[in-house]
Steps between C-alpha positions, in 0.01 A plus 500: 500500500622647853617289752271450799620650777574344815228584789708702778496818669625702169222446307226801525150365461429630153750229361404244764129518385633467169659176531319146565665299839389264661300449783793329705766786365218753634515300833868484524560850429238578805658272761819633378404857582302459801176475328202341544424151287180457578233516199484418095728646291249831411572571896898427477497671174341833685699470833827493293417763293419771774828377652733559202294850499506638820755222726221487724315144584128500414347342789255228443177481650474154689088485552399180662160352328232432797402179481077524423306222620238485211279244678220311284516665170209546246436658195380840653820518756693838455849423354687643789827750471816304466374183397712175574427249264483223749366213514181570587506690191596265302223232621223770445563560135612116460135488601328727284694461198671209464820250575665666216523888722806641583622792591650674186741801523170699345244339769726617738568841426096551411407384864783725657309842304221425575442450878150610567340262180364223579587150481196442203724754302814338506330208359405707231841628444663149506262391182591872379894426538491168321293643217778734473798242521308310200459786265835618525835583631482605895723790629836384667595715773763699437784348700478220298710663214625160356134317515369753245798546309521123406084536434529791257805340366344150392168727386714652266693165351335191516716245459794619638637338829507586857851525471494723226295715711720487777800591291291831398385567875912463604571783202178689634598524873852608405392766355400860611159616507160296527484086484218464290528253162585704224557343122834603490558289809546228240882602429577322817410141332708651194768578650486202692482231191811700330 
C-alpha cells in the first residue's frame, strides 16, 4: 500500500484524482493557493485539478437565482426555471399531498429539470419517487463517497459493525485508485484485530 500523498502544489492531477481527501483538505489547499472555496467537493475537486494542470485559476461562475414570485399556485401552474423551494412551495404540496411532504434531494432535483411541467406532474413524480425509495436502494450522489461505501459495505456483511466498516473505509481512502467497497477491503478489520 502507497502512502497518500500530501495535497500541495507537486502533485499533478492524475495522482490527485487518484487519491480520496477530504472536503476541508480540498478547501484548505484552495484558500492556500488563491483559489476559490465556494461549492461541494465535485466543484473543489475540478477547480484543483485544472490548477495542478495548467497553474491557472478556473474562475467560477457566481449566477444570482431571481427570486420568482409564483403567486397562487394550482395544479396546472407551469413549474417555472430555477425553482426555489420556498415556502409557498412547500404549503402547496403540504396541501395536495399530505403533512408527511418534504422536499427530498430527488423531489428537488426532478422539479429543477423539469421547468416547463406542471405542478399536477410533480405530484405524480413525488408518488413515483417514493415508490422507488420502497422498492429499493436510491442513488447517492457521487460526492458522498463515504455514504455509499458504508451502504455497500453493510450489504455485503450483515452483522458486522459500523466500526468495522469504518475501519475498511479508513484502509479504502488511503489507498490509490477508486473508493468503492471491495471484499478485500475486509483486511483492514484483519489487520486491525491482530
Amino acid at each position: 500500500m502507497t502512502e497518500r500523498p500530501i495535497l500541495n502544489t507537486n502533485l499533478n492531477s492524475d495522482t490527485f484524482r487518484s487519491y480520496y481527501y477530504l472536503k476541508e483538505e480540498l478547501v484548505e489547499f484552495c484558500r492556500n493557493n488563491g483559489l476559490p472555496t465556494s461549492g461541494g467537493k465535485v466543484e473543489l475537486t475540478e477547480r484543483i485539478a485544472y490548477f495542478l494542470d495548467t497553474g491557472n485559476v478556473k474562475t467560477v461562475n457566481k449566477s444570482r437565482r431571481a427570486t420568482v414570485d409564483v403567486g397562487n399556485l394550482t395544479e396546472d401552474t407551469i413549474i417555472e426555471n430555477n425553482i426555489v423551494c420556498s415556502e409557498k412551495h412547500r404549503a402547496f404540496f403540504r396541501e395536495r399531498i399530505g403533512k408527511s411532504f418534504s422536499f427530498n434531494v430527488q423531489f428537488q432535483k426532478w422539479l429543477k429539470a423539469n421547468a416547463g411541467k406542471t405542478y399536477r406532474d410533480a405530484i405524480a413524480a413525488y408518488y413515483e419517487i417514493l415508490e422507488e425509495k420502497k422498492k429499493g436502494k436510491t442513488k447517492i450522489d457521487k460526492q458522498f463517497e463515504y455514504n455509499t461505501y458504508i451502504r455497500d459495505f453493510f450489504e455485503d456483511n450483515h452483522g458486522k459493525s459500523l466500526d468495522d466498516a469504518i475501519k475498511c473505509w479508513k484502509y479504502k481512502k488511503s489507498m490509490q485508485g477508486h473508493n468503492k467497497y471491495e471484499k478485500s477491503d475486509l483486511v483492514a478489520i484483519t489487520n486491525a484485530n491482530t
